[in-house]
RODO-2510 file (C-alpha; in nm, 4 decimals, decimal comma):
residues 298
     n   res          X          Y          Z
     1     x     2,4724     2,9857     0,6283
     2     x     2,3584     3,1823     0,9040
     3     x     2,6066     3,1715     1,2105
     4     x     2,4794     2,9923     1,5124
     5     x     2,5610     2,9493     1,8401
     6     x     2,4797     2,7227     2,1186
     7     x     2,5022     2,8494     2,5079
     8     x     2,3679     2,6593     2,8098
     9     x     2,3775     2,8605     3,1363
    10     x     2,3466     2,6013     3,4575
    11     x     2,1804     2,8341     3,7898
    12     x     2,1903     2,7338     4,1365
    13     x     1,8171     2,6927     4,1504
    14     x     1,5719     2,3754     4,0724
    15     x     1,3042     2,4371     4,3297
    16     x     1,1055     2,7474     4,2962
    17     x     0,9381     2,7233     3,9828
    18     x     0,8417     3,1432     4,0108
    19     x     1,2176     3,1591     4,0381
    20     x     1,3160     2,9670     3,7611
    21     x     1,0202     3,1072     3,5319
    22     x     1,1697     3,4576     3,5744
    23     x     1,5363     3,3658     3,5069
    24     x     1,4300     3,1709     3,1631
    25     x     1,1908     3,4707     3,0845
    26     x     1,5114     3,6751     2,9706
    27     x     1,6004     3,4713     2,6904
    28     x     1,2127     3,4796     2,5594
    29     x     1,2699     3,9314     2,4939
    30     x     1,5537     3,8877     2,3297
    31     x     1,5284     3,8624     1,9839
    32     x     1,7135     3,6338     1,7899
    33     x     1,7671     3,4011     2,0772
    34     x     1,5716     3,1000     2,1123
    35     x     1,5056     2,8854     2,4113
    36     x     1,5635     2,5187     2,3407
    37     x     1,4785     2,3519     2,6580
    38     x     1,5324     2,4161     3,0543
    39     x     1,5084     2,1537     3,3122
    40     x     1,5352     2,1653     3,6753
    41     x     1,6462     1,8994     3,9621
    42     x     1,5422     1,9274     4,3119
    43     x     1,7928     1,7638     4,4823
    44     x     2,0710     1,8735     4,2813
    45     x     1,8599     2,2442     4,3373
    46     x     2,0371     2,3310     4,0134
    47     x     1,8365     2,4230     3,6066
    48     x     2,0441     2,3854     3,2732
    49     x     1,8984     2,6231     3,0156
    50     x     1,9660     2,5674     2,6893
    51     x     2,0302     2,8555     2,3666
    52     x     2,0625     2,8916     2,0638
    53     x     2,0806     3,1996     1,7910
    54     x     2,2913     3,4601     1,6855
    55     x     2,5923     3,5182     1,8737
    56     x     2,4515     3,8980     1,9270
    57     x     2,1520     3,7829     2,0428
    58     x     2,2823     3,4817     2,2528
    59     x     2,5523     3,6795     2,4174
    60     x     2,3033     3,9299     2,5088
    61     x     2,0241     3,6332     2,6490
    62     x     2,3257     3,5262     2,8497
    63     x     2,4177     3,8503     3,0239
    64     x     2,0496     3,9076     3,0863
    65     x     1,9886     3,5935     3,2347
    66     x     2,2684     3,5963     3,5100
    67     x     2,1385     3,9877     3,5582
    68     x     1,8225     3,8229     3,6602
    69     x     1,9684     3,4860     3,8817
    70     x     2,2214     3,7745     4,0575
    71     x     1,8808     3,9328     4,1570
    72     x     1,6569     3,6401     4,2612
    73     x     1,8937     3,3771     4,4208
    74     x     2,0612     3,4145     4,7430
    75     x     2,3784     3,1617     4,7504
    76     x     2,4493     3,2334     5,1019
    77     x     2,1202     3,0369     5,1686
    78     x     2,1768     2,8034     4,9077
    79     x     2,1872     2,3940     4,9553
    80     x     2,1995     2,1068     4,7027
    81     x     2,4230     1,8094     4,5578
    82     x     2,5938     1,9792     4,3029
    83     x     2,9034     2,1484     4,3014
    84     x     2,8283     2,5412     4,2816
    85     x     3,0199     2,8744     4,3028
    86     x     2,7369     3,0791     4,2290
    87     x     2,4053     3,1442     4,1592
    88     x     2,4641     3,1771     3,7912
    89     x     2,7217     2,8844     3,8292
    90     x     2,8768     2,8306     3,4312
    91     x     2,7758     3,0016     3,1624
    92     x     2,9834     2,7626     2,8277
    93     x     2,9351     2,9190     2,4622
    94     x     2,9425     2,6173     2,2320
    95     x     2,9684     2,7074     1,8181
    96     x     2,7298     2,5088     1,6465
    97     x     2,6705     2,6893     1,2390
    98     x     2,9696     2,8593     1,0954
    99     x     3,1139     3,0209     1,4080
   100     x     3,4572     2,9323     1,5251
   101     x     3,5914     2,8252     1,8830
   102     x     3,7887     3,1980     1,8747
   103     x     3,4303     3,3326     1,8571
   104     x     3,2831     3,1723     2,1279
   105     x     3,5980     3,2645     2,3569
   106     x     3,5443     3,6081     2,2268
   107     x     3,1747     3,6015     2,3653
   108     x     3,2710     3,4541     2,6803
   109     x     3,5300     3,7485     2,7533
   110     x     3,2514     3,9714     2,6252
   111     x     2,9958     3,8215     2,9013
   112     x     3,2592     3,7657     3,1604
   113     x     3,3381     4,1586     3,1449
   114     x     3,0375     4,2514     3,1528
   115     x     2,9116     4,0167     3,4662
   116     x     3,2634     4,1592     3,6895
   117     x     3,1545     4,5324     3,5956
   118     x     2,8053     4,5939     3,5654
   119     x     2,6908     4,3016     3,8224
   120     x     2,9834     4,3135     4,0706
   121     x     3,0523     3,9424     4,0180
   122     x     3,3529     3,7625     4,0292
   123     x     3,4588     3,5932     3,6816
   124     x     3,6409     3,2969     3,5736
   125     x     3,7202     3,1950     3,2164
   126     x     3,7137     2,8133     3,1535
   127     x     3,7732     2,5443     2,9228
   128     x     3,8995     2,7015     2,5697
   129     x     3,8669     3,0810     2,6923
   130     x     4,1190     2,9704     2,9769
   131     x     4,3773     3,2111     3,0459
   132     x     4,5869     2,9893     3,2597
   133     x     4,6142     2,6067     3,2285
   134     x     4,4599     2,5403     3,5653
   135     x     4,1330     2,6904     3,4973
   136     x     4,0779     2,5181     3,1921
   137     x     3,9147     2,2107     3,4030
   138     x     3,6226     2,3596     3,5714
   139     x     3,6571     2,1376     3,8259
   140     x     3,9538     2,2822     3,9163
   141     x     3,7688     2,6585     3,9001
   142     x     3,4687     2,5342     4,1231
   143     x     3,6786     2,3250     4,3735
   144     x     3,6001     2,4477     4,7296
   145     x     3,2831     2,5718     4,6163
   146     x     3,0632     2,8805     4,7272
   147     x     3,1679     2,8401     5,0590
   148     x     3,5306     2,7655     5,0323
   149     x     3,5867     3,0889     4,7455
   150     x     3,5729     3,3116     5,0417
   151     x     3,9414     3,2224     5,1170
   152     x     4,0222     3,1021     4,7859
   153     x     3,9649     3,4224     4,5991
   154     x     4,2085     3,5994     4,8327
   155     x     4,5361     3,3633     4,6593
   156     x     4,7289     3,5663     4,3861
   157     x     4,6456     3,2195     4,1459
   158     x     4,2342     3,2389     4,1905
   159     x     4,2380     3,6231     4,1411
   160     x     3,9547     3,6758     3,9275
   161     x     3,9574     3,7135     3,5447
   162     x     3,6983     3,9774     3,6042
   163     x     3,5336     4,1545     3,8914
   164     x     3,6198     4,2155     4,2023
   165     x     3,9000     4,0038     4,4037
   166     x     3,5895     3,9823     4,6939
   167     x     3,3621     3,6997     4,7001
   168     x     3,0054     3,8167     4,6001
   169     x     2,8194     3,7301     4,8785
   170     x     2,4719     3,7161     4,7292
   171     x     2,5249     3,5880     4,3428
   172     x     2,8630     3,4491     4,4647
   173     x     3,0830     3,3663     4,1469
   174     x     3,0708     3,2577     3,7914
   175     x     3,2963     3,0305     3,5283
   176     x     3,1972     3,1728     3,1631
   177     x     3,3464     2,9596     2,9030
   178     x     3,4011     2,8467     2,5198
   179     x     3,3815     2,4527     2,4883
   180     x     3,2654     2,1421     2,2526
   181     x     2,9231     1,9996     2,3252
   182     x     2,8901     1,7683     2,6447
   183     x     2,6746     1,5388     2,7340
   184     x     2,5301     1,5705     3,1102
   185     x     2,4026     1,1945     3,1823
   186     x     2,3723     1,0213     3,5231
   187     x     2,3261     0,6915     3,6433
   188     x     2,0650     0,6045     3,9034
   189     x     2,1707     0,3321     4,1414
   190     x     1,9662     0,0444     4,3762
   191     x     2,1347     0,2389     4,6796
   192     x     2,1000     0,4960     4,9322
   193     x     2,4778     0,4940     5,0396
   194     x     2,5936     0,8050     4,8823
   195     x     2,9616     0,6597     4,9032
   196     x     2,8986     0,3610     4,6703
   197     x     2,8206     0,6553     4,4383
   198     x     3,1159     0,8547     4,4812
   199     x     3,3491     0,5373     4,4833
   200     x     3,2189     0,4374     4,1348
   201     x     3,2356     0,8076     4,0756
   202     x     3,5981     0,8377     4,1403
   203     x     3,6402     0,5103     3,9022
   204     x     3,5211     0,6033     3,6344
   205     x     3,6132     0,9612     3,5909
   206     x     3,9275     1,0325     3,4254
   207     x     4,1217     1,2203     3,7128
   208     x     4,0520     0,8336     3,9352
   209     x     4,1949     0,6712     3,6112
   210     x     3,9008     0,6289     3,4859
   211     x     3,7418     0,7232     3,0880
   212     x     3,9393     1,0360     2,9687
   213     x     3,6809     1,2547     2,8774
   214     x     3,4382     1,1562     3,1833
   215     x     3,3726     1,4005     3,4874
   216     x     3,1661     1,2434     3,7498
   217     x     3,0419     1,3009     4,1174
   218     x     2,8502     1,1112     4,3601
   219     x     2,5441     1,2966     4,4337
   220     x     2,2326     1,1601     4,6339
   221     x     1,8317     1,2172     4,5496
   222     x     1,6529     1,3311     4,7934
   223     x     1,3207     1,2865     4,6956
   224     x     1,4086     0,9383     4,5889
   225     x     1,6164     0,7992     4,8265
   226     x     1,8786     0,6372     4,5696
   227     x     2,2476     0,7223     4,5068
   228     x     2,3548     0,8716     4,1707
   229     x     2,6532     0,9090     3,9545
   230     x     2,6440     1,2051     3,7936
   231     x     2,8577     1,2913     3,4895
   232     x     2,9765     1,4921     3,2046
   233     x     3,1067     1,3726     2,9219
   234     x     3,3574     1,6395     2,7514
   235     x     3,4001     1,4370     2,4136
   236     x     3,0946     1,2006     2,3211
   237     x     3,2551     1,0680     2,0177
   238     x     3,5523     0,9975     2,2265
   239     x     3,3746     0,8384     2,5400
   240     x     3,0584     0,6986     2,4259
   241     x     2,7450     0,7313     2,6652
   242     x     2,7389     0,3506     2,6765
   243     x     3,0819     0,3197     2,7686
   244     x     3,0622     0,4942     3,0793
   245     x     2,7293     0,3252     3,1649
   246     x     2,8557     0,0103     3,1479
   247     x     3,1646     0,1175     3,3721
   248     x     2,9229     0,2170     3,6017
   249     x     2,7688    -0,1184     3,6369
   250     x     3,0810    -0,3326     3,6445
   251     x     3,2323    -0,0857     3,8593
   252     x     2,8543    -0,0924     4,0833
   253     x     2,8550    -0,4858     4,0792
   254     x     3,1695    -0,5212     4,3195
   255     x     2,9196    -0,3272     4,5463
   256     x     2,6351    -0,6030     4,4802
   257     x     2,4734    -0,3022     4,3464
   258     x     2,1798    -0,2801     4,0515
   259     x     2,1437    -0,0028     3,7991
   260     x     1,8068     0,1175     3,7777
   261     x     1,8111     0,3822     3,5104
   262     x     1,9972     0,6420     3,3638
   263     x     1,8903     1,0277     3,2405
   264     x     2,0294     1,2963     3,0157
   265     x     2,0370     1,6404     3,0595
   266     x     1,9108     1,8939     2,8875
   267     x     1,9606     1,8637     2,5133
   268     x     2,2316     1,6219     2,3246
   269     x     2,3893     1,5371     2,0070
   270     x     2,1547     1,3155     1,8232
   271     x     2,4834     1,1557     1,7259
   272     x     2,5470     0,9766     2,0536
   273     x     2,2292     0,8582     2,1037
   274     x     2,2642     0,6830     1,7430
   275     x     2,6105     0,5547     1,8796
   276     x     2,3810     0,3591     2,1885
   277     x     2,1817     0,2339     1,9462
   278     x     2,4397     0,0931     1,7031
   279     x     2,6513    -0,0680     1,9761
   280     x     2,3541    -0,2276     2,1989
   281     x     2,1532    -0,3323     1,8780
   282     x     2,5110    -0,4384     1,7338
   283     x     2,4164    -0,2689     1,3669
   284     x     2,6918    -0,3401     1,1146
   285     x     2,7775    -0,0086     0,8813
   286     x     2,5189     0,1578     0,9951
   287     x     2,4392     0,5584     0,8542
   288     x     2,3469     0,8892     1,0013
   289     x     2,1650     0,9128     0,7017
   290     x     1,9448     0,6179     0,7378
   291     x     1,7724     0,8619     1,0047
   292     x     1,4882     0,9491     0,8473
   293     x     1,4106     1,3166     1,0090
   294     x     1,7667     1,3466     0,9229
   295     x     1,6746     1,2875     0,5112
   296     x     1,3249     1,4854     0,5649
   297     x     1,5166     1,7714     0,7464
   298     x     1,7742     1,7755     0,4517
***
């Protein structure tokens, strides 16, 4: 079996479309890499790019791609609802076809050199390429954000894993990792009041007590005028898409507050959708091989 590897870059832009073109125009010369899917969000001003191939080739899509972003966006001009250090924000290597977790962390080191050398950009390793306990929650990397790492960079604990000890003021600073596959999903709410959002937010998400593998902020949409609760979930066969949606309604109803939809980023495990299905529908010993591109595919 040929090895395989997944990587999905996130970049501090979603609103030039020239912009964006050029950044996901990288992965398209390198051979060996494909491009899966890339979408881009206004109001979070953020696009999730998504990789797959050979670890050579992926590795080398990666590197190429926050060349580009370090070149094109300008952080210190930057606005939008998500969290961001940098204008190539996280860059996670996720093994998919007989590569290991070790692999992936070896990529990420291999990226995360490269990026503090070549581009001058400050580099954290996250999640399972972690070299301390407290950056293996990126939350805890990206906390302060672009504007707070000016100061935060200077403490002996934040000193970069590599690059300079300086904030980059231009491409600002980067969290390359090795993790599982996640699920990005939000929940659209019947609200403008951003802090309805972020209270349910806090709820739900593991570090308010919430579902253990849940991350979630409160972000607001611009264009649409509604509050959102947006979310990553770390472990989908642990917390199930439809378990945090339906903590986000109870959890919205003390508020008098309707749910009016619900998205997914960028590309998931076919796996938890099936898991939606089979709860909602209430399907009794159900298959993944009753999936009939599944059989076909096989």
């Amino acid at each position: 079996m040929a090895k395989i590897v997944e990587c999905v870059p996130n970049f501090s832009e979603g609103r030039n479309n020239e912009v964006i073109e050029a950044i996901v125009e990288e992965v398209r010369r390198v051979e060996g890499a494909k491009l899966l899917d890339y979408s881009s969000d206004k109001s979070h001003n953020r696009t999730v790019v998504t990789i797959v191939g050979k670890p050579e080739a992926v590795t080398t899509a990666a590197f190429n791609l926050a060349k580009k972003a370090a070149e094109l966006i300008d952080m210190s001009i930057h606005e939008g609802e998500h969290p961001r250090m940098g204008a190539t924000d996280v860059i996670p290597f996720i093994p998919i076809a007989d590569v290991t977790m070790a692999e992936c962390v070896e990529m990420a080191r291999e990226v995360g050199r490269r990026m503090g050398e070549e581009l001058n950009i400050p580099v954290y390793l996250y999640e399972d390429a972690a070299t301390t306990p407290q950056r293996g929650n990126l939350a805890e990397v990206r906390k302060g954000q672009y504007e707070g790492f000016f100061e935060k960079i200077k403490k002996e604990e934040w000193k970069p894993d590599f690059g300079p000890a300086t904030m980059n003021v231009k491409a600002g600073a980067t969290a390359v990792g090795a993790r599982v596959p996640l699920v990005a999903y939000n929940v659209n709410l019947a609200t403008d009041n951003i802090e309805i959002a972020s209270a349910i937010a806090k709820k739900v998400r593991f570090l308010g007590g919430g579902l253990r593998y849940v991350k979630g902020i409160g972000v607001m949409l611009e264009e649409r005028n509604i509050a959102q609760v947006s979310m990553n979930l770390v472990n989908y066969e642990k917390t199930a898409i439809y378990q945090a949606f339906e903590m986000v309604k109870m959890e919205a109803q003390r508020y008098g507050i309707a749910v009016i939809g619900s998205e997914v980023i960028g590309l998931v495990p076919m796996k938890s959708l099936i898991d939606c299905a089979e709860y909602y529908l209430q399907i009794e010993d159900f298959s993944m091989d009753q999936i009939l591109e599944k059989r076909v595919a096989e």
